[in-house]
Structure formats: C-alpha cells, structure tokens
N, C-alpha and C positions, 0 to 999 in steps of 0.2 A: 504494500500500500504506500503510494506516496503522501509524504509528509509536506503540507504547506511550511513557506518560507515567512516566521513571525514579522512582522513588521514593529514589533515593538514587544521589548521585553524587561526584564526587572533585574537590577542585581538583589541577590541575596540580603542585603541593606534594606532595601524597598519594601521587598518581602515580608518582611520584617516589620517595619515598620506598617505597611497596609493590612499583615494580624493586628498590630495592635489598635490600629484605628476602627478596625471593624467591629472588634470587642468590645469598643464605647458606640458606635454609631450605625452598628448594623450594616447592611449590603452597603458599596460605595459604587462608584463611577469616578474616571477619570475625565477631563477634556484639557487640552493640549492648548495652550493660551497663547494669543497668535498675539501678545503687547499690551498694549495701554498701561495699566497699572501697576501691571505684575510681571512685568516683561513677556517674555516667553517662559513663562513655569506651569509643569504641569498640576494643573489641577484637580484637588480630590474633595469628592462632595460625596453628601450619603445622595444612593441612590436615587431618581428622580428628582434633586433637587435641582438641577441644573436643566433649562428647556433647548431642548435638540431641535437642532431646523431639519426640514429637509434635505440639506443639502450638504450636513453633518457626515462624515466618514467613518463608520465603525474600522479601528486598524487593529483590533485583537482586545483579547484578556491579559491580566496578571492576577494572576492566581484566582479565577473567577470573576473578578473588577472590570468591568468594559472599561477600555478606552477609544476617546474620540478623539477627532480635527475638524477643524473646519475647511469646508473643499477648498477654497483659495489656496490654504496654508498646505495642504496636504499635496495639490499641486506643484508647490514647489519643493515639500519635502518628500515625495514620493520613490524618488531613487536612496532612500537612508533610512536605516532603523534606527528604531531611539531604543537607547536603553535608560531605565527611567532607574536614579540612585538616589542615595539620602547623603545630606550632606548637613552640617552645622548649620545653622543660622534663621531667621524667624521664613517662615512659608509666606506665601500670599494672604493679602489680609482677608479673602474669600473662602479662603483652602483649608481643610480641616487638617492639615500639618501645623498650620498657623499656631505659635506659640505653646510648640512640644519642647522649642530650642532647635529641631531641626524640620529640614525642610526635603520637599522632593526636589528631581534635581535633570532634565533630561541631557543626558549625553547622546553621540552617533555615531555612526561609522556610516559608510557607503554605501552599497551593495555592488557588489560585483556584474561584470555585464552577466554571467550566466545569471546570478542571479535576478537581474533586472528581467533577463529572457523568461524564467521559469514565473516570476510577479506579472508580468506583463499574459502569457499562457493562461495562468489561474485565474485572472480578470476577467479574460475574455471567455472562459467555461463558466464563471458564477454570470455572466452576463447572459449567456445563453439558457443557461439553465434557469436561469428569473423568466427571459421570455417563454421559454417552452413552458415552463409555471402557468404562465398567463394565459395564453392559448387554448 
C-alpha cells in the first residue's frame, strides 16, 4: 500500500506539548497564520473555535489535531513541509500555547522534485475521486 507524502508534521516537542493542551481543552485544530499579529505562527484552538472558509486547505493531522492554510498561503507554501516544534517564549495572543512560557513554532524543508511528482499524482487522484463522488 502506498503511503501518502505528510505535508506537515510534528516534532516530538509539539507532541508533547499538543497532549498537554488537549488535557485542559479537549479536541484542538491547528491553522497556519499567514501574518498580521502573530506573524506566521501556527495556530492552536480547541476545536471548532476557529471558522474555516471555503477555501481553507486541510494539509494533515498531528497526532489527531487537523491542520489548516489558507489557499493563498498554501499556494505559495505548497512545495514545503512544515514541521511544526515548540520553542521558549509566549505563543500568539489567540493561541492556546499563549502563556505556557512556550510557544508552537513552524519550521520546513522543501520537498524534493520526486516528491513534489508523487504530491502533485495524489492531488490529482483525491480530485478525481471527489468528482467521480459526485456523479
């Protein structure tokens, strides 16, 4: 069976830390904060607190926890995983890391052309497979 290629994943740190926050605040959700306030920090909310557009990206789980983008952002971040760490210092004043002392933290890497080949394959079978859904 082939194994999709994550688009986003956790260090052991994160992990970590997203047990602990689930234990005060039940299910969470992530979304992926394209600026304003909070620069680019990824964002963690108890679930459904946060309203998804349309146009909103599901790019994976960690450890059960969705994470989103917003399609502009996701456009341009589409060839790179994030790997999502913890790091010292106070979270987003939105973010339920906000005032643990640490905060989430996204780092990347690239993805390689095969891999960009195998991401680009998988898109085009979940696209097909939506329409043949529909039909």
């Amino acid at each position: 069976m082939r194994h999709a290629l994550a688009r986003v994943i956790a260090t052991d740190a994160a992990l970590a830390m997203l047990a602990e926050l689930r234990g005060k605040h039940g299910p969470l959700m992530f979304f992926q904060s394209g600026g304003c306030c909070d620069g680019s920090a990824p964002m963690c909310y108890p679930a459904g607190e946060f309203n998804l557009s349309d146009t909103d990206v599901y790019l994976g789980n960690l450890d059960g926890t969705p994470f989103y983008m917003g399609l502009e952002q996701f456009e341009y971040w589409e060839h790179t995983q994030l790997i999502i760490d913890v790091v010292a210092g106070n979270g987003g004043m939105f973010s339920l890391d906000n005032g643990t002392g640490r905060r989430f933290l996204t780092r990347s890497r690239l993805f390689t052309d095969e891999e960009c080949r195998l991401l680009s394959a998988e898109s085009l079978a979940q696209r097909d497979k939506k329409n043949n859904s529909m039909s």
